[in-house]
C-alpha positions in Angstrom: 10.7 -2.0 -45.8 14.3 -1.4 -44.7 16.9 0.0 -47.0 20.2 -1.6 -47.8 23.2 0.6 -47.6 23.9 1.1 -51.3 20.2 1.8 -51.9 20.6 5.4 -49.5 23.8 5.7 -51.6 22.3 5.6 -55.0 19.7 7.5 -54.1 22.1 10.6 -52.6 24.3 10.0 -55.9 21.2 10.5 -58.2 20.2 13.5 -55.8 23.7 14.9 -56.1 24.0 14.5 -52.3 27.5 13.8 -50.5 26.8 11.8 -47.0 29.6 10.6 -44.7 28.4 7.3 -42.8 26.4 8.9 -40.0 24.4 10.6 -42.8 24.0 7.4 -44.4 23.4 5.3 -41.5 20.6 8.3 -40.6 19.0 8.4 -43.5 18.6 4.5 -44.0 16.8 4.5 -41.0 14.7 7.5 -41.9 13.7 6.6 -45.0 12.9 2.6 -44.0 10.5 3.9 -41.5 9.0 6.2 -44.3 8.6 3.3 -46.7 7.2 1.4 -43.6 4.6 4.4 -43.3 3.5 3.9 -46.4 2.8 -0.1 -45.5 0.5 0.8 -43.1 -1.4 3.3 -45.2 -2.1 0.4 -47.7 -3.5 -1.3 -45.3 -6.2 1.4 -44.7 -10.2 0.2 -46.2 -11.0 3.1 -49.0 -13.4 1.0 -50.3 -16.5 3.2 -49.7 -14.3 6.4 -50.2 -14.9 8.0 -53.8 -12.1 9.3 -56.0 -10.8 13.3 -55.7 -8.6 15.3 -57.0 -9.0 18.0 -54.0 -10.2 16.3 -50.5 -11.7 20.1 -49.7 -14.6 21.2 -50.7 -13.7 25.0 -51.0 -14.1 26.8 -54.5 -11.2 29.3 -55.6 -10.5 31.5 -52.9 -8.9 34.1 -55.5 -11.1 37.2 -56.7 -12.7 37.1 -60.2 -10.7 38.2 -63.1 -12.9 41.1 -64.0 -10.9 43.8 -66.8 -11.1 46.8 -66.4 -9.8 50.1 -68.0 -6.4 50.7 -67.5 -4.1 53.9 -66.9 -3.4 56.2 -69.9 0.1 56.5 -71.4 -0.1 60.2 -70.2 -1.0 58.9 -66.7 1.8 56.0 -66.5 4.5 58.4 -67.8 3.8 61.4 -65.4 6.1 60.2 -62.6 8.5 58.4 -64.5 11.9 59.9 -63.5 13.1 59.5 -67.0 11.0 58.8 -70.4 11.9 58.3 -74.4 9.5 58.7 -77.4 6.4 57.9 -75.4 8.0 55.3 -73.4 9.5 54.5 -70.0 13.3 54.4 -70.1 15.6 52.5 -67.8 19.2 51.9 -67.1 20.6 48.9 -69.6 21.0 45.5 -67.4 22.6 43.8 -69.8 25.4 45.3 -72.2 26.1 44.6 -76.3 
C-alpha cells in the first residue's frame, strides 16, 4: 500500500516531527513497505489457531507477594544521619 507524499507529512505533523525531503522521501518508502507487510500477514490461514491474549505459555515469572514483618521505627531510624520527632528528616526539595 504505498503512501502519497502528504500522507508521511500529516503523519510527521501529527507526530510533531520536522522532515526535509530525503526524510520524507525515506520514510514513504519505509512505511509503504510496512503497510505492504501487513498485506501479506492477512493473507496468512488462522483458521485452526485459537484466540490469546499471551502466545506463551509461561505463568508469572515474578516471586509471590508474601508480607512479612517489617523493620521497627527504632531499627529504620538508627542510621539515619539526621532525624525529627520519630521521623526521618531530609533536605527541603522544593521551597515555600
Amino acid at each position: 500500500m504505498p503512501l502519497s507524499r502528504e500522507d508521511v507529512l500529516h503523519i510527521a505533523s501529527l507526530c510533531r516531527i520536522g522532515m526535509d525531503a530525503d526524510d520524507v522521501e525515506r520514510m514513504r518508502q519505509q512505511l509503504s513497505h510496512i503497510l505492504d507487510q501487513f498485506e501479506v500477514l492477512k493473507q496468512a490461514d488462522t483458521a485452526g489457531v485459537s484466540l490469546s491474549a499471551n502466545p506463551s505459555e509461561r505463568s508469572s515469572v515474578f516471586r509471590d507477594d508474601v508480607s512479612r514483618p517489617s523493620l521497627s521505627q527504632e531499627d529504620v531510624l538508627r542510621n539515619a544521619p539526621q532525624q525529627q520527632e520519630g521521623h526521618l528528616r531530609v533536605k527541603a526539595i522544593l521551597e515555600d
